[in-house]
N, C-alpha and C positions, 0 to 999 in steps of 0.2 A: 684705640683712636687712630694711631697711626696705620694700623693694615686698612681701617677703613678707607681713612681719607687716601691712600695711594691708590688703591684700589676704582675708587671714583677718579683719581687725576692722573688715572695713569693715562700715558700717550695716546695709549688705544683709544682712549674715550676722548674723540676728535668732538664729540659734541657739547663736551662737557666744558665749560669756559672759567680755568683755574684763574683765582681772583689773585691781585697783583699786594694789597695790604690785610693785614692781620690785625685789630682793632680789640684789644682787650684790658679787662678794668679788674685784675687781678685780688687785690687784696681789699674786704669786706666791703665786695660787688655790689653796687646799687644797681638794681633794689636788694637782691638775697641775701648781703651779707656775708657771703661765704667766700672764705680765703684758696686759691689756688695752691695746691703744697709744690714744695720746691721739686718733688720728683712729675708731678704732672707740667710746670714748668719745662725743664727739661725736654721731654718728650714733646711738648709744643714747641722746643723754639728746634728740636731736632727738624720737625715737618716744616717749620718758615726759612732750614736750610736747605732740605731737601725741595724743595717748589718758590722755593728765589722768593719770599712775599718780604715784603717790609712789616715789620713788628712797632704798632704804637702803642704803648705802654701808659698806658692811661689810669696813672693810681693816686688820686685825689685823697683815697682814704688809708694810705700806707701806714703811718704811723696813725692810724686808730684799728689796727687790727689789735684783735685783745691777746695773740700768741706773747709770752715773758721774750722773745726775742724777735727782733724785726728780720721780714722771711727776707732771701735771696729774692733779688730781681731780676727781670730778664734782663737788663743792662745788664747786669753783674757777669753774666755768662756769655756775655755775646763774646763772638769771636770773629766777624766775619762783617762789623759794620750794619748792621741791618735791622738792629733797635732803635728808636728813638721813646725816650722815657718823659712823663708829663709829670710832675709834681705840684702839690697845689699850698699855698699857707692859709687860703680861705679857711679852709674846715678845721683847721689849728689855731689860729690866731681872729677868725670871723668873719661869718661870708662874707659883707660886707666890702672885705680890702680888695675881693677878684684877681687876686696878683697867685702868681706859681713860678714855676722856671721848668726849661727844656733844657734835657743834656743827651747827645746824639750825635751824628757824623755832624765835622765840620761843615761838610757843605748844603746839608739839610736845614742845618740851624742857621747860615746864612742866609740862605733864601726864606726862610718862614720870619728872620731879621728883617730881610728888605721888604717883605710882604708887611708886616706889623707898620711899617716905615711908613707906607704911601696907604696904609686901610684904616690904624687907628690910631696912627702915633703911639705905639707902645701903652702900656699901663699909663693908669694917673701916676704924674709924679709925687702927689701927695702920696699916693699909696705905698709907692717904692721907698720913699723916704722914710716913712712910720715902719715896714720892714728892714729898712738898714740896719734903721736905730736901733730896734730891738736885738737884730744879730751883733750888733759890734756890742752890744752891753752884755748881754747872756754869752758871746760864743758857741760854738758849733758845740758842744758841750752842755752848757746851760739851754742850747734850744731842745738836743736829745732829752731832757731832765724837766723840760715843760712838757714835751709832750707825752712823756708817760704819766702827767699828771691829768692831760687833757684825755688818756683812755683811760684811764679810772674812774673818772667822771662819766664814763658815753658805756665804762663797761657795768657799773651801779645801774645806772639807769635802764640798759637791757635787762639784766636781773630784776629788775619792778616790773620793767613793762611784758616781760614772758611770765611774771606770775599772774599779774595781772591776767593775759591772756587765759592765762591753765585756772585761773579764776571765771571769769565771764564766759570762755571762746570755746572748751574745750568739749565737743560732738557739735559743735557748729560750724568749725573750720580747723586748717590743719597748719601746722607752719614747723622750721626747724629755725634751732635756737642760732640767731645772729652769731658770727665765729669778729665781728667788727661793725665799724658804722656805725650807725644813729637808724637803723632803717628794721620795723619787722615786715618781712614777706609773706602773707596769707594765700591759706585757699580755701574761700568759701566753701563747704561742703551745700549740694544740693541746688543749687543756683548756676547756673551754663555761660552768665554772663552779668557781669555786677553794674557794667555802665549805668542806666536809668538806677540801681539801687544806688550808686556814689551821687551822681551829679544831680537828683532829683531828687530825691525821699530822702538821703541820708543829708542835705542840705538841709531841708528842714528841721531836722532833726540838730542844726549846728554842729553835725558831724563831718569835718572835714577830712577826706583820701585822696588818695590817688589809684584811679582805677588802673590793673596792671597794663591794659590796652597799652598805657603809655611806652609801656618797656617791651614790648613787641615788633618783632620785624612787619608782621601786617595790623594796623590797629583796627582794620576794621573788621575781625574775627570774634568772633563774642571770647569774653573771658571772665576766667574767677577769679583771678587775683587780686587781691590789693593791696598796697603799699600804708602800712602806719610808722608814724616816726616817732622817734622819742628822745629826740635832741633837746629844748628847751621847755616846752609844756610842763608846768608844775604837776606832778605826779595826781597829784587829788583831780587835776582836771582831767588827768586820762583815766584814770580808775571812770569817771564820770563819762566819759566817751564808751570806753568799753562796755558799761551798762547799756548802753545809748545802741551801738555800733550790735551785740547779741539782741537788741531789740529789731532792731531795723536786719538783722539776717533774718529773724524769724521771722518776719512779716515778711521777706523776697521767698523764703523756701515755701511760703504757704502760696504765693503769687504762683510760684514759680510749679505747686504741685497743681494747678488749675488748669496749666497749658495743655 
């Protein structure tokens, strides 16, 4: 990765316009799932030293990766000032509260302070308060101790919904087993692009996705991907969708062998 990218940023390449932030959602990626290891870490925040970018650390779903030990983060390793880390308690405590906290250069976090200041007034205060409370009762301790409760919970539930899959899905589409999250990432086999099979025919069918368009730098490129979640749906209903969902591929690969 790295001879690559020098390679393209290097000097020579006057044409080439080396970008100024590095924007990554390291630990079980929405949508894929998949956790960054601490050696490829590394080697990325090596290239955000070598080409000066700012590192935003954007890990909503940190303490739901399913690894027994929470990974290093790129804060952990900085040395040079040039992370700023996002953390979130929505996805711990319930989307619902929108509250997280920033920890990064002083003077980054004051200005993204005074910006919060004069754009939204900060978080509801309700919601600050319902997070207090809960820290000053449990401790930094008792919150570590809730949320290994809360991945055991999201890691049960992946385990249903990839059998489920290897039940309904499997010569119809491909996917790799969630490493965290609430999120499975599919790929349609056979089908070039899932839009009109998500937002049209699979409505119908009360099957609700998200077509991967969404998580794409250009969306409007056709795509196969698509996003299933398995965060609260009672399991009988997704077993029920997945019936649903191998129906509705079949009916796009037979569309889709017409063209």
């Amino acid at each position: 990765m790295k001879d690559k990218l020098t390679a393209i940023w290097s000097s020579r390449s006057k044409d080439v316009k080396i970008p100024k932030i590095l924007y990554i959602n390291p630990v079980a990626n929405n949508p894929s799932g998949h956790v960054i290891s601490d050696e490829q870490k590394r080697e990325i925040y090596e290239i955000a030293c070598e080409f000066n970018l700012l590192v935003l650390e954007d890990d909503p779903y940190y303490f739901l990766g399913f690894q027994d030990e929470l990974p290093k983060s790129f804060l952990s390793m900085d040395t040079e000032n040039r992370v700023v880390r996002f953390d979130s308690f929505s996805k711990i405590f319930g989307g619902g509260l929108r509250a997280g906290w920033m920890t990064g250069p002083k003077e980054i976090v004051r200005i993204v302070e005074m910006h919060m200041q004069v754009s939204v007034l900060h978080a509801s205060s309700l919601t600050q308060a319902i997070v207090l409370q809960i820290l000053e009762e449990q401790g930094w301790d008792g919150f570590l101790d809730y949320t290994k409760n809360v991945k055991e919970f999201y890691r049960k539930r992946r385990d249903q919904m990839v059998a489920l899959a290897d039940k309904y899905l499997t010569g119809l589409a491909e996917w790799d087993v969630p490493e965290g999250g609430m999120f499975l990432w599919v790929k349609v086999k056979g089908v070039s692009d899932v839009l009109a099979m998500v937002m049209e025919r699979g409505l119908k069918k009360d099957v609700m996705l998200i077509p991967g368009h969404a998580f794409m730098s250009d969306p409007t490129k056709p795509c196969p991907y698509i996003r299933l979640s398995y965060s609260l749906v009672p399991m009988e209903d997704v077993e029920k969708a997945m019936q649903r969902l191998a129906e509705l591929i079949k009916e796009e690969q037979a569309i889709e062998s017409q063209k």
